[in-house]
Biopython code that builds the backbone (N, CA, C, O; Angstrom):
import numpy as np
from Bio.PDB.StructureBuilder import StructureBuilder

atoms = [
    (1, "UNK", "N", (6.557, 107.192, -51.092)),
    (1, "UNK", "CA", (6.240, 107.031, -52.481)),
    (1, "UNK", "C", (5.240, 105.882, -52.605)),
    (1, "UNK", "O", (5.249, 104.921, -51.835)),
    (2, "UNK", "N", (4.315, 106.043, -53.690)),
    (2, "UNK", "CA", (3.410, 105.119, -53.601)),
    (2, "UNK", "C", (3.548, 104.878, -54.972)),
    (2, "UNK", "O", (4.221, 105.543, -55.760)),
    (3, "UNK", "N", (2.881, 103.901, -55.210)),
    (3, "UNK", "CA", (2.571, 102.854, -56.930)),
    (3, "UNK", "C", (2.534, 103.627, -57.737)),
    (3, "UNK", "O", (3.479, 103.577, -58.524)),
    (4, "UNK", "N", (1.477, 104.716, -57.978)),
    (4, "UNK", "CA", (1.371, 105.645, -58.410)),
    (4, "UNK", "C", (2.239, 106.828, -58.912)),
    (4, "UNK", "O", (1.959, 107.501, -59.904)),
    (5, "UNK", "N", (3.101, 106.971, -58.282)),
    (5, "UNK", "CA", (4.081, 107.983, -57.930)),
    (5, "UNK", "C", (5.245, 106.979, -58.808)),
    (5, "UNK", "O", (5.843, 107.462, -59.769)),
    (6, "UNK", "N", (5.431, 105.872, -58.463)),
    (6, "UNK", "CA", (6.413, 105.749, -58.640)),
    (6, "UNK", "C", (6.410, 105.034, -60.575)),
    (6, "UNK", "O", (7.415, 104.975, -61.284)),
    (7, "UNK", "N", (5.113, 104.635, -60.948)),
    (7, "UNK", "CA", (4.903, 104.549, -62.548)),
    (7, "UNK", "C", (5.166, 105.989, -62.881)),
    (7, "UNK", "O", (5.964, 106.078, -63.814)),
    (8, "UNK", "N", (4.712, 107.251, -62.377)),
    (8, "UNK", "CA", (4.619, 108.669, -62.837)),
    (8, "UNK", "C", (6.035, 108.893, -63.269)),
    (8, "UNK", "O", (6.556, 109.490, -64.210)),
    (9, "UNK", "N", (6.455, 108.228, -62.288)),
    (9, "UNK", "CA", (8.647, 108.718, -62.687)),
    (9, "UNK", "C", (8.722, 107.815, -63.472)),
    (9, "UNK", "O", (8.319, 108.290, -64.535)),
    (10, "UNK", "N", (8.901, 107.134, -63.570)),
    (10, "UNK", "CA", (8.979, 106.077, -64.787)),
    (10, "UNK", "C", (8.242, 106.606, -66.127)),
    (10, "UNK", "O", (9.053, 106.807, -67.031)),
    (11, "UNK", "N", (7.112, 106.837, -66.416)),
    (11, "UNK", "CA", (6.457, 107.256, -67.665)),
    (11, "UNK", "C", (7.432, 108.704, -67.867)),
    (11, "UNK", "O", (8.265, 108.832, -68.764)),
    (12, "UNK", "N", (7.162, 109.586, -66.975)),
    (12, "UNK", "CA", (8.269, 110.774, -67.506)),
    (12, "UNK", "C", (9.593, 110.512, -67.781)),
    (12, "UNK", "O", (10.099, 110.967, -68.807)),
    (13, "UNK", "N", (10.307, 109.753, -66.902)),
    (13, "UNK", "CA", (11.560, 109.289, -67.483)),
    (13, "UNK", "C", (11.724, 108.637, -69.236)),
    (13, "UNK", "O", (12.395, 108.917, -70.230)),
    (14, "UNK", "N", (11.149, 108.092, -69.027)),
    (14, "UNK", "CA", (10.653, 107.425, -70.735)),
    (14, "UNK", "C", (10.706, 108.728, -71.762)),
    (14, "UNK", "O", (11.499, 109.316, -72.498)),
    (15, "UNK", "N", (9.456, 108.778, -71.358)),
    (15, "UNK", "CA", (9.393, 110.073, -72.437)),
    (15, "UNK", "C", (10.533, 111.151, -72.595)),
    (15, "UNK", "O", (11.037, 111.428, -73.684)),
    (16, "UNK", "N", (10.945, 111.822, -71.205)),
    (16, "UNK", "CA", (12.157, 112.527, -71.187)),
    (16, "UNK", "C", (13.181, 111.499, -72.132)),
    (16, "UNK", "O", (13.804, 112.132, -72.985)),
    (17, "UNK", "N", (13.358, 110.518, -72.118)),
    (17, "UNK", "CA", (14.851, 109.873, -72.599)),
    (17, "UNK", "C", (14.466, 109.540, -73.876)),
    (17, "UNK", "O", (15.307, 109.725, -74.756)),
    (18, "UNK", "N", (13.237, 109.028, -74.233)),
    (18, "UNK", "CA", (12.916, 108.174, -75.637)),
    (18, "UNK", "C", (12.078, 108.945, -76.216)),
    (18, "UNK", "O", (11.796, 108.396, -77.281)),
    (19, "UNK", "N", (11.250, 110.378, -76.069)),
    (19, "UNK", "CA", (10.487, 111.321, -77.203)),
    (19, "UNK", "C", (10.772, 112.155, -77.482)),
    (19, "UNK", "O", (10.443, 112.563, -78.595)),
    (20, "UNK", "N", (11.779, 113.122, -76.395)),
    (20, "UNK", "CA", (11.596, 114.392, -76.273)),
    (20, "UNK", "C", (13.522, 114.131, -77.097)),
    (20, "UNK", "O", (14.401, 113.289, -76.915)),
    (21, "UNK", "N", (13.399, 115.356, -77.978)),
    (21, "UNK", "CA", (14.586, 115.507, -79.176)),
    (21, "UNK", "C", (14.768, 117.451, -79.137)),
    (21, "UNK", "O", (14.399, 118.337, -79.908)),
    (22, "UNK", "N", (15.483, 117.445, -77.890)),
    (22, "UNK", "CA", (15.898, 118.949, -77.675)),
    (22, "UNK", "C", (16.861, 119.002, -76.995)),
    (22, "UNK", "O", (17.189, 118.022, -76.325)),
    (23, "UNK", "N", (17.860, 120.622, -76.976)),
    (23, "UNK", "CA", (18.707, 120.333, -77.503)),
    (23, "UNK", "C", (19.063, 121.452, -76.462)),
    (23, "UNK", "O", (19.542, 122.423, -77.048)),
    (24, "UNK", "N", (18.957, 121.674, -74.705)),
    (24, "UNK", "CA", (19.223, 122.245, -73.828)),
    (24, "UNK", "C", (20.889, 122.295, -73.366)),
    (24, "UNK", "O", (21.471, 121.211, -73.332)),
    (25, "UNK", "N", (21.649, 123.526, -73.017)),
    (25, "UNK", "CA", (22.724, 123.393, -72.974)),
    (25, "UNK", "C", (23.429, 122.884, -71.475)),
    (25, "UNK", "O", (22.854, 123.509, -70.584)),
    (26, "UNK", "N", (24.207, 122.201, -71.046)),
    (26, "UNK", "CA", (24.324, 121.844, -70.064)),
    (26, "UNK", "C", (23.754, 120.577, -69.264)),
    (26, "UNK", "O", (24.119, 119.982, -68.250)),
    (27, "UNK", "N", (22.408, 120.389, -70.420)),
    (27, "UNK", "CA", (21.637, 119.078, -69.661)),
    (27, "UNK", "C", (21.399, 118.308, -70.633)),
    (27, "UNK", "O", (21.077, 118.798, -71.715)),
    (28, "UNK", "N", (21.503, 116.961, -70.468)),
    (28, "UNK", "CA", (21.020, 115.790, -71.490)),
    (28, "UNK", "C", (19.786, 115.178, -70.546)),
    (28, "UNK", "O", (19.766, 114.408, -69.585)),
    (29, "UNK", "N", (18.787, 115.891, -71.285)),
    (29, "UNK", "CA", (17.546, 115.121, -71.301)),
    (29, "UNK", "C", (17.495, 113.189, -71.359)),
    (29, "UNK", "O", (16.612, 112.386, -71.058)),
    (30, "UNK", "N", (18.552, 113.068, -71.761)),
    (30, "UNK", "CA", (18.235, 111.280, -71.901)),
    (30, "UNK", "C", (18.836, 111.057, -70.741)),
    (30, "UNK", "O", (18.379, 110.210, -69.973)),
    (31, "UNK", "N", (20.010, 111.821, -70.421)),
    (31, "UNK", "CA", (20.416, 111.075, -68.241)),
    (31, "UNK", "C", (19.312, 111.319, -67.348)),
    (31, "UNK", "O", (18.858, 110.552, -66.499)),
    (32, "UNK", "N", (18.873, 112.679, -67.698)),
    (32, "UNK", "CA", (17.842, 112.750, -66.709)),
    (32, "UNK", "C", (16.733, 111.903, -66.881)),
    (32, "UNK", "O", (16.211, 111.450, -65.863)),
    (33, "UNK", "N", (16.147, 111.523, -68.299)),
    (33, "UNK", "CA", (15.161, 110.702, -68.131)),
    (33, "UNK", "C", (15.850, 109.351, -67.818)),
    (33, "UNK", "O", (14.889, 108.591, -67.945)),
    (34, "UNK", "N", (16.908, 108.567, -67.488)),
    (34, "UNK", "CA", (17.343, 107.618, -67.152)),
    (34, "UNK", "C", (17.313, 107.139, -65.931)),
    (34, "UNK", "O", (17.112, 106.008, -65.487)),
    (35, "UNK", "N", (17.595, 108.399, -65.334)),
    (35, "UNK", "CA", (17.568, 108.682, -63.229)),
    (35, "UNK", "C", (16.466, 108.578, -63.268)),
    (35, "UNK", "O", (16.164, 107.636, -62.535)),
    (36, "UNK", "N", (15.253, 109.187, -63.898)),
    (36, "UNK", "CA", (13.808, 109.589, -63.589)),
    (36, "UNK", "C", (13.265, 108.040, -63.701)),
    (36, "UNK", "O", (12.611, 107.500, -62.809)),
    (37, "UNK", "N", (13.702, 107.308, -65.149)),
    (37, "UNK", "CA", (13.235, 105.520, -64.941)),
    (37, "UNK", "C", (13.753, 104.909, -63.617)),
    (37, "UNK", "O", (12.902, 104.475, -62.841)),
    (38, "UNK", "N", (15.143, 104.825, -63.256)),
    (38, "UNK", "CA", (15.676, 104.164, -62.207)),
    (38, "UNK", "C", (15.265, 104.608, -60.999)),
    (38, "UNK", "O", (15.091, 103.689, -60.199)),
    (39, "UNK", "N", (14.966, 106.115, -60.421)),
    (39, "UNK", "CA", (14.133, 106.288, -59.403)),
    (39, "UNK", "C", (12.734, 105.547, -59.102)),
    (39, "UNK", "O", (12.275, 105.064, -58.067)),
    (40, "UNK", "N", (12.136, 105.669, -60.689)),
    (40, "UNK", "CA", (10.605, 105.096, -59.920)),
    (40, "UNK", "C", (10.699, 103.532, -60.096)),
    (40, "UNK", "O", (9.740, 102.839, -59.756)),
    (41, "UNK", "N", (12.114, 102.832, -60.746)),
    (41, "UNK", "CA", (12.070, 101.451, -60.515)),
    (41, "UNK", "C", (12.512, 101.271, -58.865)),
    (41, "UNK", "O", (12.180, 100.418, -58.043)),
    (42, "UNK", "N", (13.346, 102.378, -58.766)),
    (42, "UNK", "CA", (13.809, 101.549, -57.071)),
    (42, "UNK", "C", (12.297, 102.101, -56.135)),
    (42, "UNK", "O", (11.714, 101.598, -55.175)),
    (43, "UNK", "N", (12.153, 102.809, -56.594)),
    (43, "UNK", "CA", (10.508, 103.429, -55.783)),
    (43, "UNK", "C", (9.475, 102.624, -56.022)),
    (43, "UNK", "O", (8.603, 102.742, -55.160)),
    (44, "UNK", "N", (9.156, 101.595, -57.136)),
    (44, "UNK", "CA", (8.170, 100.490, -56.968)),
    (44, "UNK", "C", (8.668, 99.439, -56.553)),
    (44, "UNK", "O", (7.894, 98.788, -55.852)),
    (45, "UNK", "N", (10.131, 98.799, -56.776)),
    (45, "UNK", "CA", (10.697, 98.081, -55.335)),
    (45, "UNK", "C", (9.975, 98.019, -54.306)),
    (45, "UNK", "O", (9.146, 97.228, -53.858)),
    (46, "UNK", "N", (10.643, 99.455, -53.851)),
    (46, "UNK", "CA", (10.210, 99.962, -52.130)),
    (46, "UNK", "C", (9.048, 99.635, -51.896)),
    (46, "UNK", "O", (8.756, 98.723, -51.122)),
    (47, "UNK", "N", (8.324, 100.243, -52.451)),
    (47, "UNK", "CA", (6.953, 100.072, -51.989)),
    (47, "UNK", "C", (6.086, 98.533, -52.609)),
    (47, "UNK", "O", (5.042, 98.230, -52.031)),
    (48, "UNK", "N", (6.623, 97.566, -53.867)),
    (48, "UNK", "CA", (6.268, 96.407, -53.149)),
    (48, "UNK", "C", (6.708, 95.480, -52.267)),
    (48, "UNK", "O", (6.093, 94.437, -52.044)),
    (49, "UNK", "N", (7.509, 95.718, -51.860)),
    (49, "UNK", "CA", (8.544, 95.057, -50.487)),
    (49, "UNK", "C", (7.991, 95.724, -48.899)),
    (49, "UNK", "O", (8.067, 95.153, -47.811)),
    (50, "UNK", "N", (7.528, 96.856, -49.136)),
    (50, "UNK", "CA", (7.118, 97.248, -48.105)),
    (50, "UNK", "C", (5.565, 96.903, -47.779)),
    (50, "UNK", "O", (5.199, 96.927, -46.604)),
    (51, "UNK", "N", (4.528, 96.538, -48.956)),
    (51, "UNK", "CA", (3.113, 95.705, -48.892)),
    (51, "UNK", "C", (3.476, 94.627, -48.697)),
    (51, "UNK", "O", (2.623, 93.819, -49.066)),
    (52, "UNK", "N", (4.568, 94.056, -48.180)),
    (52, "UNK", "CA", (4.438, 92.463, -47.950)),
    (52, "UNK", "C", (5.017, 92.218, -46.766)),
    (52, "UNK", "O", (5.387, 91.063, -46.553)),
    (53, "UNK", "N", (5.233, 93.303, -45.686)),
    (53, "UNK", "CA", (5.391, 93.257, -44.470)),
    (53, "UNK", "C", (4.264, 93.222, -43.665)),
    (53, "UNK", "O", (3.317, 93.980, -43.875)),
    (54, "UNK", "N", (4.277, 92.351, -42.693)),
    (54, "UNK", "CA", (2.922, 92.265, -42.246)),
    (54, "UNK", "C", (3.060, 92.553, -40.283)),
    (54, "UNK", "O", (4.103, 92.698, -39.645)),
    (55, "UNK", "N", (2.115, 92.554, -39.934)),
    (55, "UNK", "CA", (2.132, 92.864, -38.462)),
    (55, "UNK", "C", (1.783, 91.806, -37.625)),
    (55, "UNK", "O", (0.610, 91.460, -37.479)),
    (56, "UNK", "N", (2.922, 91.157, -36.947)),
    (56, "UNK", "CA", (2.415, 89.536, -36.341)),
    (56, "UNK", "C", (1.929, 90.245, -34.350)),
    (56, "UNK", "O", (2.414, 91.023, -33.528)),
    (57, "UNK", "N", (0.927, 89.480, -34.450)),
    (57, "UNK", "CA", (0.502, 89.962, -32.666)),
    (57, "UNK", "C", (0.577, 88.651, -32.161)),
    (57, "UNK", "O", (0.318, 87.703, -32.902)),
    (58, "UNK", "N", (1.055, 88.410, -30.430)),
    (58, "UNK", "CA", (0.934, 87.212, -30.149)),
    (58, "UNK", "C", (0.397, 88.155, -28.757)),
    (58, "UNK", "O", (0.927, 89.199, -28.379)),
    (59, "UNK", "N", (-0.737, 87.509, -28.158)),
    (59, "UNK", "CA", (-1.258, 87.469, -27.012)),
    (59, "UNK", "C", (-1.446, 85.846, -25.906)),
    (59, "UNK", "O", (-1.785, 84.673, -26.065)),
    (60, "UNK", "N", (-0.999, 86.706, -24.852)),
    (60, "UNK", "CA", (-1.067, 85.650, -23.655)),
    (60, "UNK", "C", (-2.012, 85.900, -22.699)),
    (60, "UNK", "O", (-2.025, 87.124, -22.573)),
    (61, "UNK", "N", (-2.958, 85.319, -21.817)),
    (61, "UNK", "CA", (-3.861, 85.326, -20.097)),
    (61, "UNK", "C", (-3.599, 84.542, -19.567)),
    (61, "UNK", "O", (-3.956, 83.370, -19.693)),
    (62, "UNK", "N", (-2.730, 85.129, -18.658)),
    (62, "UNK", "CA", (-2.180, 84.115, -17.826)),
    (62, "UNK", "C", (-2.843, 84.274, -16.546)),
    (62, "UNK", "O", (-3.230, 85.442, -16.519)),
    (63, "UNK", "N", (-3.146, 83.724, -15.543)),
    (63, "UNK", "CA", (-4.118, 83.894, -13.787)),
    (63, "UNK", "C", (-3.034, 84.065, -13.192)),
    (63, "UNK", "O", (-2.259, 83.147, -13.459)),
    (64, "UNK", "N", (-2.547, 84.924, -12.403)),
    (64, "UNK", "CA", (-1.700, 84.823, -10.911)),
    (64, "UNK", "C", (-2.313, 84.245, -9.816)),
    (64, "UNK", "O", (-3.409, 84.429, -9.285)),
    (65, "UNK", "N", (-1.132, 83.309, -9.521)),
    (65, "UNK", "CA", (-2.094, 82.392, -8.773)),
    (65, "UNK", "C", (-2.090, 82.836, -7.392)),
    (65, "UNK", "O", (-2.688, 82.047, -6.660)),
    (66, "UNK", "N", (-1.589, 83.883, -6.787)),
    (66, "UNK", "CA", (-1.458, 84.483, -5.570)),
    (66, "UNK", "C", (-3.038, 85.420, -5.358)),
    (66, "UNK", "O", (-3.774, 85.610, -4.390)),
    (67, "UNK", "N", (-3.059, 85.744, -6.456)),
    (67, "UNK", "CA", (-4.171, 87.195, -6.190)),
    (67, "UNK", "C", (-5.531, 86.469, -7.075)),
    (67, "UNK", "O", (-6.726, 86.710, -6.905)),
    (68, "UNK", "N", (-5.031, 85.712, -7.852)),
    (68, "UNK", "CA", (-6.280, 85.595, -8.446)),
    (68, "UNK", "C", (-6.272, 86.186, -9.981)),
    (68, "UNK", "O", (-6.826, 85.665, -10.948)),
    (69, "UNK", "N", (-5.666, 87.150, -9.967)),
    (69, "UNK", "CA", (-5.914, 88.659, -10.902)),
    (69, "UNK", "C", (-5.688, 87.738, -12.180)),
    (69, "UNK", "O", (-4.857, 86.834, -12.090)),
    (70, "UNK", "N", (-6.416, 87.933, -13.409)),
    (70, "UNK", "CA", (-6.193, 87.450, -15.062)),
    (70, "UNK", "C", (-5.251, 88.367, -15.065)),
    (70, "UNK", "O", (-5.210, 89.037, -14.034)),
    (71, "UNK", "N", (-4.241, 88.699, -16.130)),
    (71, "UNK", "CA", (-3.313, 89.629, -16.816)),
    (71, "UNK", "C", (-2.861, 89.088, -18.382)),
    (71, "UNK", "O", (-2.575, 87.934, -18.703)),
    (72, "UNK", "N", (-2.878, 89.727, -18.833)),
    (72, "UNK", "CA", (-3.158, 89.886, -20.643)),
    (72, "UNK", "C", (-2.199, 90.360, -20.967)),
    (72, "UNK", "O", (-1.693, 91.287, -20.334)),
    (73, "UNK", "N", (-1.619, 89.793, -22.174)),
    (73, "UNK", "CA", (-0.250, 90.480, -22.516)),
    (73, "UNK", "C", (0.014, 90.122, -24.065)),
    (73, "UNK", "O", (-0.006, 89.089, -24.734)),
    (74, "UNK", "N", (0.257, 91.409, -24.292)),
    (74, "UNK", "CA", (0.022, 91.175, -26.024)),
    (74, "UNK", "C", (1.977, 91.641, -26.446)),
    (74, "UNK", "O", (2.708, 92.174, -25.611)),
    (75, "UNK", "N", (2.334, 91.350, -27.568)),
    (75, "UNK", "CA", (3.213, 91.483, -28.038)),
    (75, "UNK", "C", (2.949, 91.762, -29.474)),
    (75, "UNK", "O", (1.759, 91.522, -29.680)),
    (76, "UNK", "N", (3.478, 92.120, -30.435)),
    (76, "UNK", "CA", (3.390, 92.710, -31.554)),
    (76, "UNK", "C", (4.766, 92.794, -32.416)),
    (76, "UNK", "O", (5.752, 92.717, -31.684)),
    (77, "UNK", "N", (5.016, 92.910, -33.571)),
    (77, "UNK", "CA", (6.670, 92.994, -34.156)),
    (77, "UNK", "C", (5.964, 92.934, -35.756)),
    (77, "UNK", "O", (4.902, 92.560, -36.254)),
    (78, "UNK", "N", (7.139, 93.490, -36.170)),
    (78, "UNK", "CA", (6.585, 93.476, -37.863)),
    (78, "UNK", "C", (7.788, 92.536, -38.736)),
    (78, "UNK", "O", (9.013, 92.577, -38.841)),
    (79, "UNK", "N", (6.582, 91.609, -39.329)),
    (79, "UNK", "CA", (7.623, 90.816, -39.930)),
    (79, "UNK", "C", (7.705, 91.165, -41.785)),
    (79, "UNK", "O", (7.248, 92.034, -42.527)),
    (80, "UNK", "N", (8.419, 90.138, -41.920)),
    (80, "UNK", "CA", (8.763, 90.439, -43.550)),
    (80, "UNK", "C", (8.291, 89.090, -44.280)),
    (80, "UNK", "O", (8.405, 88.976, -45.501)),
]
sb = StructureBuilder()
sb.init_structure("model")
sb.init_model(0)
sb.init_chain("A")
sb.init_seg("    ")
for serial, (resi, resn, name, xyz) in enumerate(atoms, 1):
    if name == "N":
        sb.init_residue(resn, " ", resi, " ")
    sb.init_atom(name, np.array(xyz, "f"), 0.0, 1.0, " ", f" {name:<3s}", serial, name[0])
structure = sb.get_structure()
């Protein structure tokens, strides 16, 4: 889910709960537009919690001192 996506559930939820005045049997339009707000609130959560994870790299060159040989060594992990 992206930013986008997740205002889209939110604006329909709205409207489903706070414009729309009909009168379907079995379904209340105002729960569903309620789930439809609370989905795209936990869905813009997600996804700004998930833009603020970042990708840490740590690299090492170290010489072996037997051979001579350079060797390079990278590491990587995703932080928060």
């Amino acid at each position: 889910m992206r930013i986008g996506s997740a205002i889209v559930l939110i604006a329909l939820g709205a409207i489903l709960a706070f414009a729309v005045e009909a009168e379907i049997p079995y379904i209340s339009l105002d729960l569903v537009g309620y789930i439809l707000i609370g989905a795209g609130v936990i869905g813009l959560i997600w996804v700004l919690l998930a833009s603020q994870r970042t990708r840490v790299t740590q690299s090492r060159t170290v010489q072996d001192p037997n051979t001579g040989e350079t060797v390079r060594r990278s590491e990587s992990h995703e932080g928060l």
